[in-house]
C-alpha positions in Angstrom: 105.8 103.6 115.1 108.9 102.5 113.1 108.8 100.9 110.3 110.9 97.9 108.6 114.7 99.1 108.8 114.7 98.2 104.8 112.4 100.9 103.6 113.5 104.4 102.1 114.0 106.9 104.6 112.3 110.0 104.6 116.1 111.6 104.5 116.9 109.9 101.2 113.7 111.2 99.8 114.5 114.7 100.7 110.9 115.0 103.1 111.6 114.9 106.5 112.1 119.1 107.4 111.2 119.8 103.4 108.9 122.4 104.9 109.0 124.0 108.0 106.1 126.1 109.3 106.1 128.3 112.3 102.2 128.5 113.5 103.2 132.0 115.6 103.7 133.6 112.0 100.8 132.1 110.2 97.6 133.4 111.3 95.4 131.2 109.1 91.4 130.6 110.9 89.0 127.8 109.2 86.9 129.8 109.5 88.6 131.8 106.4 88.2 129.0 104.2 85.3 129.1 102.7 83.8 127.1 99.6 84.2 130.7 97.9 88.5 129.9 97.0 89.8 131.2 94.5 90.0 128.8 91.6 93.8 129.6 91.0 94.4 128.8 94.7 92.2 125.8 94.0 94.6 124.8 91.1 97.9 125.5 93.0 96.8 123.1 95.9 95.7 120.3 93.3 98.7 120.4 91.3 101.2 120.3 94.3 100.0 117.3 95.4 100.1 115.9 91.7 103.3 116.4 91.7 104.4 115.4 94.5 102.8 112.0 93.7 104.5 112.0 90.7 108.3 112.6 92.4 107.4 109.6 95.0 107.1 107.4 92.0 110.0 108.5 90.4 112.1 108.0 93.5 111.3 104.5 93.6 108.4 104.9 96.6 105.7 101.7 96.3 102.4 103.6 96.2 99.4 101.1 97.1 95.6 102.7 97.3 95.0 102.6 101.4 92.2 100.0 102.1 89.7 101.7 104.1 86.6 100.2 105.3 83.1 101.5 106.1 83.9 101.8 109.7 87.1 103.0 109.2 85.9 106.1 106.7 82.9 107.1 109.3 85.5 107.4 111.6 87.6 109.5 109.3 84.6 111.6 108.4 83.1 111.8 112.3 85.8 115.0 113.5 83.1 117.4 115.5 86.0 120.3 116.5 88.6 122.0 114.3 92.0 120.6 114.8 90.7 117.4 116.3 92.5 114.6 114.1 91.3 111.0 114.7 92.8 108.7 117.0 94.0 105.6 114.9 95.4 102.3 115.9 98.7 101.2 114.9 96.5 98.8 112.0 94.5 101.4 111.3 97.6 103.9 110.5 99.0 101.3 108.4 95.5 100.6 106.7 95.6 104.4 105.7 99.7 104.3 104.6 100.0 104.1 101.0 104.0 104.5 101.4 104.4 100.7 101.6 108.7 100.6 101.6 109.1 104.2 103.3 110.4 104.2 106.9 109.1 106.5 109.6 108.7 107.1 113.1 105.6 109.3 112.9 102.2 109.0 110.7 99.5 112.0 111.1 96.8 111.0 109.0 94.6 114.3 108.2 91.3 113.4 106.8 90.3 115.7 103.6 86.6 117.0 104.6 83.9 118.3 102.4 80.5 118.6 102.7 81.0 115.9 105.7 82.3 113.2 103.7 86.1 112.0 103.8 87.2 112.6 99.7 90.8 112.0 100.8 94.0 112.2 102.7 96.9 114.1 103.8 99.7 112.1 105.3 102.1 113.8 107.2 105.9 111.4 108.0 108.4 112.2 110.1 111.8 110.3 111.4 111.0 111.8 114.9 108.6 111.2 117.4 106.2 114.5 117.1 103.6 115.6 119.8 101.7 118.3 118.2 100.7 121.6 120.0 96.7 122.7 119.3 97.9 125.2 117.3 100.1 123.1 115.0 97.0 120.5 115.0 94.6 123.5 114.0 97.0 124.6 111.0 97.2 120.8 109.9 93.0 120.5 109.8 93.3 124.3 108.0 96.0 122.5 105.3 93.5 120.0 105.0 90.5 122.4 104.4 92.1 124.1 101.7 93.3 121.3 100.3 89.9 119.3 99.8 88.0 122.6 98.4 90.9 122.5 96.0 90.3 118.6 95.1 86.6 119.1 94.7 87.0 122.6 92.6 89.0 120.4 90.2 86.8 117.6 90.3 83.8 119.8 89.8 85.5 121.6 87.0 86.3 118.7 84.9 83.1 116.4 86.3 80.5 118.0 83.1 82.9 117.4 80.2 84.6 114.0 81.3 81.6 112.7 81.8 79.8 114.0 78.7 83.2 112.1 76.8 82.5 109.3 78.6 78.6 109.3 77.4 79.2 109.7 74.3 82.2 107.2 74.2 79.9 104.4 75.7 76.9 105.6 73.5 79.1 104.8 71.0 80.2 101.6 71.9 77.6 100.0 72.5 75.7 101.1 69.3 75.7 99.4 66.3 77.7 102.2 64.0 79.8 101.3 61.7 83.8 101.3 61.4 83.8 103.5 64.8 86.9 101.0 66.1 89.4 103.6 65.4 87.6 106.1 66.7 87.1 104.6 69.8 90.2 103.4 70.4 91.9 107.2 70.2 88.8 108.2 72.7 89.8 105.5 75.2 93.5 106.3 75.1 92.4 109.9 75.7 90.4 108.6 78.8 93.3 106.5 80.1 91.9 103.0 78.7 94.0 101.8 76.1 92.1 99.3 74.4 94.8 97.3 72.7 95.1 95.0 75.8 92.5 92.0 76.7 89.5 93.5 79.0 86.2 92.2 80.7 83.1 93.6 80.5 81.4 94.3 84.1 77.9 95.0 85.1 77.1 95.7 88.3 74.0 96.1 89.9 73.2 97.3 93.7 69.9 97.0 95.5 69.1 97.6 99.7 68.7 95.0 101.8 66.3 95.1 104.6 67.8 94.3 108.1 65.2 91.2 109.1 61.9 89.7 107.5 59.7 91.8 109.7 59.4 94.6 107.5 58.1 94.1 103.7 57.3 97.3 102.6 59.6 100.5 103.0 58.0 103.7 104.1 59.1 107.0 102.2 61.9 108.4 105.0 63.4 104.5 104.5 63.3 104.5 100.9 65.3 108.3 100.9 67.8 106.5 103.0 68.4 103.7 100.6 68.9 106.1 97.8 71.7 107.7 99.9 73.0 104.0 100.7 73.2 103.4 97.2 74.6 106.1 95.9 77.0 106.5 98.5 77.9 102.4 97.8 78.2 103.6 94.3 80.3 106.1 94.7 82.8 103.8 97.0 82.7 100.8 94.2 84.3 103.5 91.6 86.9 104.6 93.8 88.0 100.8 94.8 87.7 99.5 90.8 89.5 102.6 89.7 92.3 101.8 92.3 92.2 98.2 91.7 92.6 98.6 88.1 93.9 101.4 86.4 93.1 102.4 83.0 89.4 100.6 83.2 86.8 103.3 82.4 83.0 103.1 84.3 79.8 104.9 83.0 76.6 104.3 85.2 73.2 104.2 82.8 69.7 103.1 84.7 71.3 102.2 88.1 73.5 99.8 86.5 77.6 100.6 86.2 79.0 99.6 83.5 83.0 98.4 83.5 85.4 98.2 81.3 88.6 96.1 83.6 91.8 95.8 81.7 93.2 91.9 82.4 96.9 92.7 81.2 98.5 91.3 84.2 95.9 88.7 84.8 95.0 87.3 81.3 93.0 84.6 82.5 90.5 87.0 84.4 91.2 84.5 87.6 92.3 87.7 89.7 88.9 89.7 88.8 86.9 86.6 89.4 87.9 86.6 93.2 88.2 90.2 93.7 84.5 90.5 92.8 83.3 87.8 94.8 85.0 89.4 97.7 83.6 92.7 97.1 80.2 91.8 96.6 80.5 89.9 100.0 82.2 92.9 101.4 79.8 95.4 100.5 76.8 92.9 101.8 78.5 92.1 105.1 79.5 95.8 105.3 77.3 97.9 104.2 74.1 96.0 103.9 73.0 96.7 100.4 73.1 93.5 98.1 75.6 93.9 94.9 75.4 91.5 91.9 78.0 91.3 89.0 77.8 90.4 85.5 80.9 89.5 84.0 81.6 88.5 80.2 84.5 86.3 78.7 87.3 87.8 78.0 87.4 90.4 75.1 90.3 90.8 73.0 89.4 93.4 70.6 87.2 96.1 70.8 84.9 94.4 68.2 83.8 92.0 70.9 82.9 94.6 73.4 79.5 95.5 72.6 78.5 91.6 72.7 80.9 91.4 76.1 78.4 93.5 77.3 76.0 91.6 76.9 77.3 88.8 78.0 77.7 90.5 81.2 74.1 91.9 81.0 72.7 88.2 80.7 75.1 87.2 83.4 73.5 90.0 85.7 69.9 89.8 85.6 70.6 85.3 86.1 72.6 85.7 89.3 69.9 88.2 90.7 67.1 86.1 89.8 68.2 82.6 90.9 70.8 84.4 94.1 70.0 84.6 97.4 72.9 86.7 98.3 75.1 89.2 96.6 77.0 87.2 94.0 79.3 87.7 90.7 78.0 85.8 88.0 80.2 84.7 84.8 79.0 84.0 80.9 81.1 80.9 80.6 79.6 79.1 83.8 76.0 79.7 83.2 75.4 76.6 81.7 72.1 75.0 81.1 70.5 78.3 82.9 71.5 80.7 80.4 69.1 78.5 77.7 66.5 78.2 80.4 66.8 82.3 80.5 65.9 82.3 77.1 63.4 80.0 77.4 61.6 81.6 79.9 61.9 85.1 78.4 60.3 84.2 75.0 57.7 81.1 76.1 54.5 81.7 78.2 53.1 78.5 78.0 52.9 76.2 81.3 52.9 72.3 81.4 52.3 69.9 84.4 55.0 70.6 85.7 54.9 74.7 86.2 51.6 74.0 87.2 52.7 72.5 90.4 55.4 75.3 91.3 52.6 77.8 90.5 50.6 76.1 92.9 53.4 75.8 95.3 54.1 79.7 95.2 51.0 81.1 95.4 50.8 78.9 98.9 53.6 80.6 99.7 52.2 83.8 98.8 49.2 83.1 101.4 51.7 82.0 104.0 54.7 83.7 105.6 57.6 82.1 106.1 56.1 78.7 104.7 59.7 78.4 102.1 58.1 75.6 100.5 59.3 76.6 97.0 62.6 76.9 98.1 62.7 73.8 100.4 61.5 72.0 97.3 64.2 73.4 94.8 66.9 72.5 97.7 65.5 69.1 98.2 65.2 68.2 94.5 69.1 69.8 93.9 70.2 67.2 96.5 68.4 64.1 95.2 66.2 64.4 98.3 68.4 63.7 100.8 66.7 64.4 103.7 70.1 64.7 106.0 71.8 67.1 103.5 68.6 69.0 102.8 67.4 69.9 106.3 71.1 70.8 107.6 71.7 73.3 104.0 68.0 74.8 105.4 69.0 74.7 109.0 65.9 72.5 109.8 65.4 69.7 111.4 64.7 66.1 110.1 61.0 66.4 110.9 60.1 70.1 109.6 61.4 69.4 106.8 59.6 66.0 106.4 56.0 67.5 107.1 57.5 70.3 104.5 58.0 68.0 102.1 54.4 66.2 103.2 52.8 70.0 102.4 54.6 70.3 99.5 52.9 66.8 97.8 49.5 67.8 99.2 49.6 70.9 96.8 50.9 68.9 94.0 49.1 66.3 91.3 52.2 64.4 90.6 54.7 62.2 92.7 57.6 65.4 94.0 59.9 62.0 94.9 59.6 60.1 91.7 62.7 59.9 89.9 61.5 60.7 86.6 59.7 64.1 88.1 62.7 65.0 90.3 64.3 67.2 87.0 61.5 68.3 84.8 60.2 70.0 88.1 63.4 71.3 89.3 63.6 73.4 85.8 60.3 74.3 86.2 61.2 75.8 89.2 64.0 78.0 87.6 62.1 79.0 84.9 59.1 79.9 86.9 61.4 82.5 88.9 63.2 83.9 85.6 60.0 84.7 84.7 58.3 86.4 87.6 61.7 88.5 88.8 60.6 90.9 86.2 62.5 92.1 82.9 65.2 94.1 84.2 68.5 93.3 85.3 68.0 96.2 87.8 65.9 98.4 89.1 66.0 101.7 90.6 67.3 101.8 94.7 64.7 102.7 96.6 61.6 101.0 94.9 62.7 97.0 95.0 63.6 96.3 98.4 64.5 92.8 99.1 64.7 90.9 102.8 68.1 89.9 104.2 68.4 85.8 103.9 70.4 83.6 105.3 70.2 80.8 102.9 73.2 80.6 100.8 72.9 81.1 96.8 72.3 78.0 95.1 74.1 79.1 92.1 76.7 77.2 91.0 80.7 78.5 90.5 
């Protein structure tokens, strides 16, 4: 495959034939490499590669994180020989080619292997057409083996303190200490963050979705697979923020990860807005597992972060209490539901009007699939319009008539008179702020909530 004619060649970056290795004078077996390497040989690896990054950048090379998805990185991770490498598409090669203005005539992409999961890659360009021999491929997938021990020895190494810094740094933050701004600031910069800039304050929050309505409650294998899921989906949401946006710094506390996003190029926060809608609906079409994000306004000093964080908190638990699907929620366009949140968190009481969504849910309760509580929220946000209603629901005209029918059967008061249609349409939002429960999240593996196909009724 050769790429555009205007790109860097490899000769003008000095690469092409930079190392030449004859595989009848090696005598290298994975089955030598063990997880037992030598931390020095560890630290060798790791910083060759550093600095090799580092000489691509200054050459002029564009470097842009690959985009890999979930299929793509099973099939990375799914080699079951040594010195198999995977067949890849021409897309798929340039999915996984970070060099976006270098020309070539042959990509091997060598996926980085530990403990069965794909940490990384090694890249290999060349002007010519190659056809490896088994040997040569065997010494590539040895490279590679040494190379990802070496990545994870670092990573372990410096894993316990970064993320002690980090603990403490948002520990910190998000207490109520006095004239700590300094303080923080130098702490940030130390972590990569510099804090000077405008930022947003994420939280997101992951939960599994079941494939279909048929099941309601997981069994204990199911629930052990979620918390892999999740953790996995975690793990994946770091890598793609931190790439996204450099310089942010993420701390997970209760199942919730918490983001701080630089906006320096995009001071608006327009560009995070629609990158977190599409990942949510990435990682829900993709993976299955239902993502919500909190986002705050923008914060311009790092006085307003603590209450940024809030803002993003309050953003959260709303979007997973009134969204159907996976959805990024944002301070500034709550609206009337942000008071209604704070209604229903500090009032108990009930008036006519909860009564009759009470009574509507707990029919629901006794009934599967009966949706009347939602049909009626639906039907009332569209000023019962029966055409618009039953084609949102994907009914027709007549079920949703006799739903409606049901619906005023349960209820003491006219569901179609004008002056009812918005005092019971509240009641219905406050009556599901206040039975989602009191935390934003909650751990993977113990809420498990059905796949829908209705669309979130949410607005922006």
């Amino acid at each position: 495959m050769t790429t555009s004619a205007k790109g860097i060649t490899l000769g003008e970056l000095g690469l092409d034939s930079a190392v030449q290795v004859s595989t009848t004078e090696q005598h290298i077996s994975p089955n030598e490499v063990t997880e037992t390497a030598s931390s020095a040989s560890a630290q060798k690896l790791y910083d060759i590669l550093q600095g090799l990054l580092t000489d691509l950048h200054e050459r002029g090379v564009i470097v842009a994180p690959p985009g890999i998805d979930q299929y793509l990185w099973a099939k990375l991770s799914d080699l079951s020989y040594p010195g198999e490498l995977p067949a890849l598409s021409i897309h798929e090669q340039e999915q996984l080619n970070p060099l976006k203005n270098v020309q070539y005539e042959t990509l091997l992409v060598v996926p980085l292997i530990a403990h069965n999961d794909c940490i990384g890659l090694i890249n290999c360009y060349s002007s010519k057409c190659l056809d490896l021999s088994n040997g040569e491929r065997l010494l590539l997938s040895t490279i590679a083996k040494q190379a990802s021990l070496a990545i994870q020895d670092r990573l372990l190494a410096d894993a316990p303190a970064q993320a002690n810094t980090i603990t403490m740094f948002f520990d910190d933050l998000l207490s109520e200490k006095p004239n700590l701004d300094e303080s923080l600031r130098g702490r940030a910069a130390a972590l990569g963050c510099d804090l000077t800039t405008p930022h947003a304050m994420v939280k997101l929050a992951t939960l599994q979705m079941l494939a279909s309505d048929e099941q309601s409650e997981p069994d204990a294998s199911a629930g052990e697979n979620q918390l892999a899921a999740f953790n996995r989906t975690t793990k994946q949401t770091r890598y793609r923020i931190q790439d996204t946006y450099p310089g942010s710094l993420l701390y997970e506390r209760e199942n919730i990860l918490y983001c701080i996003l630089p906006l320096d190029k995009d001071i608006t926060g327009g560009g995070l807005n629609a990158w977190l809608d599409e990942l949510v609906r990435q990682v829900e079409g993709e993976q299955h597992i239902r993502m919500f994000a909190g986002v705050s306004n923008i914060c311009y000093d790092i006085a307003d972060y603590r209450r940024g964080f809030a803002e993003a908190g309050e953003a959260l638990y709303i979007g997973q209490c009134l969204g159907l699907q996976s959805t990024s929620m944002y301070f500034n366009e709550l609206g009337v539901y942000r008071y209604l949140y704070t209604f229903a968190r500090e009032n108990s009481l009930r008036d006519l009007y909860l009564d009759q969504i009470v009574a509507i849910a707990r029919y629901d309760q006794g009934h599967k699939r009966s949706e009347l509580l939602d049909t009626l929220e639906f039907y009332l946000e569209h000023g019962g319009n029966i055409k618009d209603t039953s084609e949102l629901l994907g009914v027709h005209r007549n079920t949703l008539t006799q739903r409606i029918e049901r619906i005023q059967s349960l209820c003491t008061i006219n569901v179609d008179q004008y002056s009812n249609r918005l005092p019971l349409l509240v009641a219905i939002k406050v009556h599901k702020l206040r039975t989602s429960g009191g935390q934003p999240a909650t751990p993977p593996g113990v809420c498990v909530l059905r796949a829908s196909s209705k669309c979130s009724r949410f607005p922006g």
